[in-house]
C-alpha positions in Angstrom: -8.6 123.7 13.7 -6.1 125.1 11.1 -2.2 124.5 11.3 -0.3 127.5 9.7 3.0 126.5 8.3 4.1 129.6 5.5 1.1 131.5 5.8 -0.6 128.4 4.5 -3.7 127.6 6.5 -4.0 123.3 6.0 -7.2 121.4 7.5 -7.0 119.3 10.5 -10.7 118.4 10.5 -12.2 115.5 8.0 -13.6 117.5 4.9 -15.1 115.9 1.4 -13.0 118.3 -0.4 -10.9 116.1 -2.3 -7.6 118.2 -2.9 -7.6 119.1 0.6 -5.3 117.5 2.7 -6.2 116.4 6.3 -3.3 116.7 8.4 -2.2 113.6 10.8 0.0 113.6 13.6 2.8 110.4 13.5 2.3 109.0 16.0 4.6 106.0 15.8 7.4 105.3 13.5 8.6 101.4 13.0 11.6 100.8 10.7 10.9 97.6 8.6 14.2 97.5 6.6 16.9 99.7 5.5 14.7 101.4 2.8 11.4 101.0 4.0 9.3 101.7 7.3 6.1 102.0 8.3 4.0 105.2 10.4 0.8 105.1 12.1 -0.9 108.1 12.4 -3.8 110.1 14.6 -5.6 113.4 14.1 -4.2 116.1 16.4 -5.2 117.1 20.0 -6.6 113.8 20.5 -9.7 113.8 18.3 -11.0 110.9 17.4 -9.9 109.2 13.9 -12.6 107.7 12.5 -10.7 106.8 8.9 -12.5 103.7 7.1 -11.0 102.5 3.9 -11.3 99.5 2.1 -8.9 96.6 1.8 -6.2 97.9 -1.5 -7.1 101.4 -1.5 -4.3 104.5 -1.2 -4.0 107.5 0.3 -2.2 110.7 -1.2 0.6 111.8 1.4 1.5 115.5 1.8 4.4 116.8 2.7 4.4 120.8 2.9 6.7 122.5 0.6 7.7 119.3 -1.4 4.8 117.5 -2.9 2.6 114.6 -2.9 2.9 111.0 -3.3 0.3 107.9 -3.4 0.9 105.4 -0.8 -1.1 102.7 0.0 -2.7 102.1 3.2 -1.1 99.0 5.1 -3.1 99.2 8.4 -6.4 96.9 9.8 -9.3 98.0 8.0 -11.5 97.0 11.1 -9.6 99.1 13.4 -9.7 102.7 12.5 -8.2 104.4 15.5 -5.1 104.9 13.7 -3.9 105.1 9.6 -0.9 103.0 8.7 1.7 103.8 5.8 4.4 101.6 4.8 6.5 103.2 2.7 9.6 102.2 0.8 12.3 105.3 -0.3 12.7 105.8 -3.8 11.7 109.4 -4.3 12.0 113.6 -2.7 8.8 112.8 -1.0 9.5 109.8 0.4 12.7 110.9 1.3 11.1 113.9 2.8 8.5 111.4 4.9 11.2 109.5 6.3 12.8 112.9 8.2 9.8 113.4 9.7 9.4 112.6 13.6 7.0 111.4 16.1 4.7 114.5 17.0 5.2 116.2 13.7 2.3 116.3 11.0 1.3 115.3 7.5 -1.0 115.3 4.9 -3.6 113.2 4.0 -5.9 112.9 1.3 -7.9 109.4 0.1 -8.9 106.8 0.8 -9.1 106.4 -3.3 -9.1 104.2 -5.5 -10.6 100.5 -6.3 -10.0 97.9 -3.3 -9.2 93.5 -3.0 -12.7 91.7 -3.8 -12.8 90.4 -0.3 -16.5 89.9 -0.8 -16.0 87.9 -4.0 -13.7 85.8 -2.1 -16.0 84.4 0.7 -16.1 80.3 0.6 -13.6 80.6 -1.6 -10.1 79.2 -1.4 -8.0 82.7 -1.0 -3.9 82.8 -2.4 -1.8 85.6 -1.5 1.3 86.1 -3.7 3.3 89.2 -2.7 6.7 90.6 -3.9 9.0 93.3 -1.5 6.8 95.8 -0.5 3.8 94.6 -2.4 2.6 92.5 0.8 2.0 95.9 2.5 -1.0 97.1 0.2 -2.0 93.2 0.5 -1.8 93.3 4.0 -5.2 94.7 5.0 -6.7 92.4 2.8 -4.8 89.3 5.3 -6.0 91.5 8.1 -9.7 91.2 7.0 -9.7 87.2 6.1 -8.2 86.8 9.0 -10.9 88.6 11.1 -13.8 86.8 9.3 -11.7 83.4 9.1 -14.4 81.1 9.3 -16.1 82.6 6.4 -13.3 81.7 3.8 -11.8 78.6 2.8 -7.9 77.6 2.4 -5.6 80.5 2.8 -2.0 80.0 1.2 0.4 83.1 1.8 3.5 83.0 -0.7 5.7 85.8 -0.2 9.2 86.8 -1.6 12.0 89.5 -0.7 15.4 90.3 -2.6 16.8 88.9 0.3 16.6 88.4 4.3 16.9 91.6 5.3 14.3 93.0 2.8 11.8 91.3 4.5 8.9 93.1 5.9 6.3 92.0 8.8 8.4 89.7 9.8 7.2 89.3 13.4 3.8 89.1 11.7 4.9 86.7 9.5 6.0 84.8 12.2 3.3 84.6 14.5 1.1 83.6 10.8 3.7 80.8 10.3 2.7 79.4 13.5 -1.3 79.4 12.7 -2.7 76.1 11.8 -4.8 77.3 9.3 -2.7 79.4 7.2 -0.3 77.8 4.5 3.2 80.5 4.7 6.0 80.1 2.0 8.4 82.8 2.3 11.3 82.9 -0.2 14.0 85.1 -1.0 16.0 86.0 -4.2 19.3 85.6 -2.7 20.2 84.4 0.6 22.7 84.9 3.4 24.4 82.1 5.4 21.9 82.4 8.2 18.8 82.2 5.5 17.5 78.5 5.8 14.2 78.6 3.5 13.1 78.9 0.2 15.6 80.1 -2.3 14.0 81.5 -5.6 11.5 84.1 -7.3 8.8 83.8 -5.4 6.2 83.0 -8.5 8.0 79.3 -8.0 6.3 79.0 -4.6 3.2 78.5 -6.9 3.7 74.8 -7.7 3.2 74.4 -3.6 0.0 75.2 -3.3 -2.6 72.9 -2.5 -6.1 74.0 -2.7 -8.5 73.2 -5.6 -8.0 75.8 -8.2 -11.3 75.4 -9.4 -12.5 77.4 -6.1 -9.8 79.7 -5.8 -9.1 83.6 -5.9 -6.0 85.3 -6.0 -4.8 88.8 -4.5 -1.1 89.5 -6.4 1.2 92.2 -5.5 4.8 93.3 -6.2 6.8 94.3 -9.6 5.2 94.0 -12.2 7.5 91.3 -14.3 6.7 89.5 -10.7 3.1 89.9 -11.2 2.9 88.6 -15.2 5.4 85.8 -14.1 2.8 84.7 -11.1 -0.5 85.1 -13.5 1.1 82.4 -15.7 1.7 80.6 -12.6 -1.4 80.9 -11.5 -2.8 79.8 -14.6 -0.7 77.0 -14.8 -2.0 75.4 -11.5 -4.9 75.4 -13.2 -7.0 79.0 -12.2 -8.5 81.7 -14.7 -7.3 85.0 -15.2 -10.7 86.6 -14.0 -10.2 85.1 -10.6 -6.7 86.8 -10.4 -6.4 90.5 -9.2 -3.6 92.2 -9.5 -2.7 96.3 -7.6 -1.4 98.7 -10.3 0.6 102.0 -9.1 1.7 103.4 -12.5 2.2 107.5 -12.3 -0.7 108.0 -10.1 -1.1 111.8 -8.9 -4.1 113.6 -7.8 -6.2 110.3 -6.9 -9.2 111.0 -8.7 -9.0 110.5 -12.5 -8.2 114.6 -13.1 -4.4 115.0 -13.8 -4.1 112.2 -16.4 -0.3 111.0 -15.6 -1.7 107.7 -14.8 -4.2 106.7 -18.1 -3.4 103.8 -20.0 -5.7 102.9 -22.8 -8.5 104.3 -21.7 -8.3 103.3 -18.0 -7.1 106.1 -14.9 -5.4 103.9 -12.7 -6.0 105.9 -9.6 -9.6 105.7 -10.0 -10.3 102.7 -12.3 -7.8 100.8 -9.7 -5.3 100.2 -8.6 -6.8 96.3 -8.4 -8.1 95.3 -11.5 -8.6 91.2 -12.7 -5.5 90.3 -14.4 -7.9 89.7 -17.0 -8.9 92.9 -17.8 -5.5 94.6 -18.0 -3.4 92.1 -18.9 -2.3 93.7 -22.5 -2.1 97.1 -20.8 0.7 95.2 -18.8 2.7 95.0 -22.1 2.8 98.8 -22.5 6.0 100.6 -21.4 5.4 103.3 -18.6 5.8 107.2 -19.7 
């Protein structure tokens, strides 16, 4: 099937053809905060999506007659019925996803890009440390410990927003808070008068975790001042930089190491990464985006 929108004929079918879009019907659109919501998405006249993707990896999203834009997928990597975006405003594209209804289509192209070493991580203690919207290319990595629970050891969520209502999840947040086996801190940079938790940057929640650091991993998303500020946490409480990844978005573009916007030193982002060991990148951190 092809949709025609400006004499433009644009796949709907799954295709290899990696500067192809596929184009998904939005199916459901969930606001998460002022700024940021999150759309799931189906192929057209009820095909079957049978999108698989690994834990940290990004699509490209089109938008006809404005551009592209990497976004990362946010969605249960064991259910692939559906693709979920979460996606924060900051740019045309964005802007130009947000206008977009329920029924209307888009353009997909991905999954790219390097993905959270979930494998590394089995038996392992596992610590989440997420900043804004950095918990939703973290999420299906949750989503996947979760499902395979008894195959990891401690798992210690810390999370942190700008404030209360920059939170996202928060139902699913919630229902974690109330799990037994899961350690929650949530904290925010500045709080309200209904706000009763943590107050603070959320690489301070570091200090509360509890797990032998010995036998620990670390998945890290957010800014990334939030990110360098949480390795030196991290290492503080006693862990190694090899066992602490980090997800890079710097001037990513076409999504397979062709355009060059996002190469540092050496390394294409989009392709190399985005999750990388702290290790490994952690001087390319000190360079100053084009």
């Amino acid at each position: 099937m092809m949709l025609q929108s400006n004499n433009t004929a644009i796949k709907t079918e799954l295709t290899n053809e990696p500067f192809v879009p596929v184009m998904y019907e939005i199916k459901r659109i969930q606001r998460e905060t002022e700024d940021t919501f999150t759309i799931d998405l189906i192929l057209p006249d009820k095909k079957k999506t049978n999108f698989r993707f690994k834990p940290g990896q990004f699509n490209s999203m089109f938008v006809h007659g404005c551009g592209e834009v990497p976004i990362s997928i946010s969605g249960n990597p064991i259910k692939n019925e559906k693709i979920v975006h979460t996606i924060r405003v900051v740019g045309t594209v964005t802007r130009a996803i947000r206008r977009l209804k329920v029924g209307e289509y888009i353009g997909i192209r991905g999954p790219f890009g390097s993905h959270w070493p979930v494998e590394k991580a089995v038996d392992k203690n596992v610590i989440i440390i997420a900043g804004g919207i950095g918990l939703a290319p973290i999420r299906p990595a949750v989503y996947h410990i979760l499902e395979h629970r008894e195959k990891y050891k401690d798992l210690s969520i810390l999370y942190g927003a700008r404030t209360p209502d920059d939170i996202i999840f928060k139902k699913e947040l919630e229902s974690i808070r109330g799990r037994f086996d899961i350690d929650l801190h949530v904290t925010v940079d500045r709080a309200d008068n209904k706000w009763m938790g943590n107050v603070g940057v959320v690489p301070t929640l570091a200090k509360r975790i509890t797990s032998d650091p010995s036998n620990s991993i670390a998945f890290v998303c957010g800014p990334e001042i939030m990110m360098r500020y949480s390795a030196v946490a991290l290492q503080q409480y006693g862990m190694s930089l090899q066992d602490i990844y980090i997800s890079l978005e710097r001037n990513m573009k076409c999504g397979i190491g062709l355009c060059g916007h996002c190469q540092y030193t050496g390394k294409f982002i989009c392709k190399d990464g985005p999750v990388y060991s702290y290790e490994t990148v952690k001087d390319l951190l000190k360079t100053r985006e084009i």
